[in-house]
MMTF fields as JSON, N, C-alpha, C and O atoms, coordinates in Angstrom:
{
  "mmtfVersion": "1.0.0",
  "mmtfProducer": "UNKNOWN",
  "numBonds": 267,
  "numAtoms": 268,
  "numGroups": 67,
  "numChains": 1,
  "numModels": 1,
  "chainsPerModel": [1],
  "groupsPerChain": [67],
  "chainIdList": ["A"],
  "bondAtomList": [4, 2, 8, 6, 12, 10, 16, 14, 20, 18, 24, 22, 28, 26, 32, 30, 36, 34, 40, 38, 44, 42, 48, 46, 52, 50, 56, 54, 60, 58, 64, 62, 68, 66, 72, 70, 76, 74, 80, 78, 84, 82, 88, 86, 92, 90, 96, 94, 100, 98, 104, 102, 108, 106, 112, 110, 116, 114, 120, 118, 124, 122, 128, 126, 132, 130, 136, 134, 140, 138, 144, 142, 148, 146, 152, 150, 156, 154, 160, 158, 164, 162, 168, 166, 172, 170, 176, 174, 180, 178, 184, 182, 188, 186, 192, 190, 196, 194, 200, 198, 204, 202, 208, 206, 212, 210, 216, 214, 220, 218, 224, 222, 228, 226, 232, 230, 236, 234, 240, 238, 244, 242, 248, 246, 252, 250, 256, 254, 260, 258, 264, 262],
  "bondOrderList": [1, 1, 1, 1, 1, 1, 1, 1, 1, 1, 1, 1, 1, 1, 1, 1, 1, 1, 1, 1, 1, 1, 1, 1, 1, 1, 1, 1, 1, 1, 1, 1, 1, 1, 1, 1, 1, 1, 1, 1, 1, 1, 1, 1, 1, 1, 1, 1, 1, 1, 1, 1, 1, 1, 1, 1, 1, 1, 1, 1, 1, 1, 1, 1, 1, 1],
  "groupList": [{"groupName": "UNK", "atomNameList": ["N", "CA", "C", "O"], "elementList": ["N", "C", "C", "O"], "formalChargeList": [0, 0, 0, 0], "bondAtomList": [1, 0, 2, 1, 3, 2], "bondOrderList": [1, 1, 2], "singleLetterCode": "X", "chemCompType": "L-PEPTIDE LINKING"}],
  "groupTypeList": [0, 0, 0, 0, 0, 0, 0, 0, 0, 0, 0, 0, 0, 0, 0, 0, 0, 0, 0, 0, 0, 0, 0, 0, 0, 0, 0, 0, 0, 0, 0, 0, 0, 0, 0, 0, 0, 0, 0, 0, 0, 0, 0, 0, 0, 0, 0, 0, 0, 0, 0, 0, 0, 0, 0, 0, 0, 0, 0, 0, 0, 0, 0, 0, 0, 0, 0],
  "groupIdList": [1, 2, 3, 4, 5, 6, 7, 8, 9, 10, 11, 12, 13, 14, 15, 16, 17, 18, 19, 20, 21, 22, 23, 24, 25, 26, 27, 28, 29, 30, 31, 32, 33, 34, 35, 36, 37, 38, 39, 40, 41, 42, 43, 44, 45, 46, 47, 48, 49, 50, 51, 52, 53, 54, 55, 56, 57, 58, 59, 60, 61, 62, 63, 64, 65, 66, 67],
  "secStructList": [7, 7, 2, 2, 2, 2, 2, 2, 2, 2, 6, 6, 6, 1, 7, 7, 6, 6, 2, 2, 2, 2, 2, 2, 6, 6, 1, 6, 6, 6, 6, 6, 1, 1, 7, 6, 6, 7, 7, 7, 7, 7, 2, 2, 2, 2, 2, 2, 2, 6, 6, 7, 7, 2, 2, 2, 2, 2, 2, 2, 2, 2, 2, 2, 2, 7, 7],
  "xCoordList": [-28.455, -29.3, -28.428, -27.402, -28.808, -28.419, -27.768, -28.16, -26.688, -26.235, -26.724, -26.716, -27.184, -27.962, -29.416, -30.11, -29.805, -31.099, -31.234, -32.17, -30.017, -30.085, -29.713, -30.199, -28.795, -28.64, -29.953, -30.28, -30.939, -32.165, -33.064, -33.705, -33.681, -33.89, -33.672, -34.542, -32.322, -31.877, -32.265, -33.009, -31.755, -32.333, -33.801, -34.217, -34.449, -36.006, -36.42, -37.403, -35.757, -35.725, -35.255, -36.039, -33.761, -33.188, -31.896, -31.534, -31.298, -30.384, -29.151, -28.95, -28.458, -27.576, -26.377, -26.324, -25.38, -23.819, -23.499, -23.689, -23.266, -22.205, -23.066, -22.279, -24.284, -25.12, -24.396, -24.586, -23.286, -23.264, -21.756, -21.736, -20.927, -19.93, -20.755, -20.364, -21.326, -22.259, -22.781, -22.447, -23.515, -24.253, -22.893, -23.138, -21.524, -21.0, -19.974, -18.999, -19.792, -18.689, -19.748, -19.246, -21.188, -22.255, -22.354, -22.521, -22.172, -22.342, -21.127, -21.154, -19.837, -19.012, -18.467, -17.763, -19.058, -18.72, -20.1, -20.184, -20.831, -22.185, -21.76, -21.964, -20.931, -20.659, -19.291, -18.828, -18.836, -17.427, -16.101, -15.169, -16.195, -14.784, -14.22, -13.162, -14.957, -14.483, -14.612, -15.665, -13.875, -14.108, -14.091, -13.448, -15.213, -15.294, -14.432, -13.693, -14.256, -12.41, -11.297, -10.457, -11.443, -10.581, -9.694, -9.779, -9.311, -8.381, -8.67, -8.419, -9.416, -10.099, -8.884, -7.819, -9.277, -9.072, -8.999, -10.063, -7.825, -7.701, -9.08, -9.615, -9.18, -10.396, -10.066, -10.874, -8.902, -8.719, -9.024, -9.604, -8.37, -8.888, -10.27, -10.652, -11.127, -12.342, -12.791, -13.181, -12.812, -13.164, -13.619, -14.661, -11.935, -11.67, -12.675, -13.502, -12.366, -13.403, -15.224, -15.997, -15.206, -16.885, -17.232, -18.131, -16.259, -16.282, -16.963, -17.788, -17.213, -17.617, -16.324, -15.114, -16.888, -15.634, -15.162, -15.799, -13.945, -13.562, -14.659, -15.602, -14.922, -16.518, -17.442, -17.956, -17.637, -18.651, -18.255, -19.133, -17.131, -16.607, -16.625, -16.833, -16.368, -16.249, -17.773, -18.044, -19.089, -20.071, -20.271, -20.612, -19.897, -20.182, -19.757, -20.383, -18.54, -17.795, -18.205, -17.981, -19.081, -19.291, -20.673, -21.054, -21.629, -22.675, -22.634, -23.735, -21.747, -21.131, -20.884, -21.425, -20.096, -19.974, -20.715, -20.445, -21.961, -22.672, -23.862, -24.301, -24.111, -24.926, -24.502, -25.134],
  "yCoordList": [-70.275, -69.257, -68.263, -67.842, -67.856, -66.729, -65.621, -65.441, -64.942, -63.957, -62.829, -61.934, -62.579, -61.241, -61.24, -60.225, -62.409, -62.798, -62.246, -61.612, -62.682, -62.227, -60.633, -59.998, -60.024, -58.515, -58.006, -57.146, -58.206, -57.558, -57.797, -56.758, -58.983, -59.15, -58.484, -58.288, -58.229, -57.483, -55.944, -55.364, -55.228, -54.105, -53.859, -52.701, -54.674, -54.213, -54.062, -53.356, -54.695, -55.26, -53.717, -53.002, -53.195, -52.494, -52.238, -53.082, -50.909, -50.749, -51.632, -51.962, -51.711, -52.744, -52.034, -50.9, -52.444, -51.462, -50.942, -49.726, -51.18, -50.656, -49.293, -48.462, -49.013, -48.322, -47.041, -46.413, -46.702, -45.067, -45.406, -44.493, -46.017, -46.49, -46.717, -46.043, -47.204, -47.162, -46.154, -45.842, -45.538, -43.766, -42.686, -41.596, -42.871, -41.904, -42.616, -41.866, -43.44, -44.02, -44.017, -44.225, -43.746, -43.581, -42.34, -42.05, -41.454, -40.075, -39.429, -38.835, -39.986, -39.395, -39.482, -38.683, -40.832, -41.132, -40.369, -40.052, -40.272, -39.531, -38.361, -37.831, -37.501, -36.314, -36.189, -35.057, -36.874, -37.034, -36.67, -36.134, -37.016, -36.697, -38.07, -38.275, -39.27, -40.707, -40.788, -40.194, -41.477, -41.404, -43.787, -44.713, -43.494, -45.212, -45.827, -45.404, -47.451, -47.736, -47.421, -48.201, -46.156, -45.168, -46.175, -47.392, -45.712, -46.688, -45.558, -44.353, -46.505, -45.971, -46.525, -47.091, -46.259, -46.231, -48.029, -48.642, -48.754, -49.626, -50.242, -49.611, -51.71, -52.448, -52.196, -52.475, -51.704, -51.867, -50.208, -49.956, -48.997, -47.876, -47.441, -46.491, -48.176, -48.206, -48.292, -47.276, -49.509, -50.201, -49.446, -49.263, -48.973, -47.857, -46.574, -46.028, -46.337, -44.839, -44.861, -44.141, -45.969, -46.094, -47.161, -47.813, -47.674, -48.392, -49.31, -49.426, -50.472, -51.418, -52.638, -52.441, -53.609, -54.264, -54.687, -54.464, -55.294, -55.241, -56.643, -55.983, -57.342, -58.472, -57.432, -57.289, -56.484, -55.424, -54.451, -53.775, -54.261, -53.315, -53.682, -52.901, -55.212, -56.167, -56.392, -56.585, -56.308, -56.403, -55.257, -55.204, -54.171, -52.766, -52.669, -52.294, -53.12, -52.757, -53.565, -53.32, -54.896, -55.715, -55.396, -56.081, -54.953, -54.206, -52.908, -52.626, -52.078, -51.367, -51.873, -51.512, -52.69, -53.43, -53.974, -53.896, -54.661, -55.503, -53.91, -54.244, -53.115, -52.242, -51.55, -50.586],
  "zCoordList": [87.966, 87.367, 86.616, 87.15, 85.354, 84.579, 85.665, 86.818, 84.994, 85.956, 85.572, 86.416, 84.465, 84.295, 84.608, 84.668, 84.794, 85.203, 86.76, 87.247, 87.382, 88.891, 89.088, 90.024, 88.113, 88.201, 87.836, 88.654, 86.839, 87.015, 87.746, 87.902, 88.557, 88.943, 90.506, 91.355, 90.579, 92.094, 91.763, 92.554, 90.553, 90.175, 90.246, 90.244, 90.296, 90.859, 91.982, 92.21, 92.915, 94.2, 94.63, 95.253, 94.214, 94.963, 93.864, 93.044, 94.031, 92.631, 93.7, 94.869, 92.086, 92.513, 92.781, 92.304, 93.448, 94.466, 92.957, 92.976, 92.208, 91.349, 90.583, 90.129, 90.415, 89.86, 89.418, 88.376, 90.687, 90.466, 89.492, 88.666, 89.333, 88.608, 87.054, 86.101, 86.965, 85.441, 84.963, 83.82, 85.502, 85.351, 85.36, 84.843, 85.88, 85.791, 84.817, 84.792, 84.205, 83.373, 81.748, 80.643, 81.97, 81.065, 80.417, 79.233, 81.751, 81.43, 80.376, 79.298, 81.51, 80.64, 79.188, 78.57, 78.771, 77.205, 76.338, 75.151, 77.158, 76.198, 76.04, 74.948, 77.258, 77.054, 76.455, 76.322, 76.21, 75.574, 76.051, 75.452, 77.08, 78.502, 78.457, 79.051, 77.658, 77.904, 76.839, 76.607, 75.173, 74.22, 74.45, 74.945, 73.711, 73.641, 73.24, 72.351, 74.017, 74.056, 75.02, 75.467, 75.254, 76.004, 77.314, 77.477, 77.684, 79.032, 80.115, 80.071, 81.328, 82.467, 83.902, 83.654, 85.072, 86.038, 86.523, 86.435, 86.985, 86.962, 88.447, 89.359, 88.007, 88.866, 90.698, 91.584, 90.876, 92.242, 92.835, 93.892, 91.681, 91.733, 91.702, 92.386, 90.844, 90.803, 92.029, 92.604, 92.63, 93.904, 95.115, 95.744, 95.166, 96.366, 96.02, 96.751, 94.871, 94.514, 95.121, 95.753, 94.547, 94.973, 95.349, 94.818, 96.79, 97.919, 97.62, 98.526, 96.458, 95.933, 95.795, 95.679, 95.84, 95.513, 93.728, 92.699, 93.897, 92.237, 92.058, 91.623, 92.069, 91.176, 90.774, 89.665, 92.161, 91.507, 90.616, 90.08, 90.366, 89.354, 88.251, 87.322, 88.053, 86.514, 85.955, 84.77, 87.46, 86.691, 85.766, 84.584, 86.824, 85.942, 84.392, 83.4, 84.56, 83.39, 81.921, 80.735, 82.812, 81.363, 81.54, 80.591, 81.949, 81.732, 81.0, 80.526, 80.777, 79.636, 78.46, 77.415, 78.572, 77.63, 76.241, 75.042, 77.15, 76.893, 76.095, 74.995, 76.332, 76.253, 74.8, 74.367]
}
């Protein structure tokens, strides 16, 4: 099955682990503390920060991406 098929799909259900890593890596380029492109906090720093693991950090990051 599609893998974004199953991330929305889980997002209806229930937000998905990485949610608050997206909304605050969202926020800060809207508000311009993160300039798009920019070089962030490596996948293992991430991790630890918001006790997710790094798969869940890479979804985040290519859900940015992708957006």
């Amino acid at each position: 099955m599609n893998q974004m098929l199953l991330m929305k799909k889980n997002a209806r259900q229930s937000p998905v682990v990485y949610a608050g890593l997206v909304e605050d890596l969202s926020r800060a380029i809207r508000e311009g503390a993160l300039a798009p492109g920019s070089r962030i906090a490596g996948e293992n720093e991430l991790a630890a920060h918001y006790a997710i693991s790094r798969s869940s950090v890479r979804l985040a990051l290519n859900e940015l991406e992708a957006a």
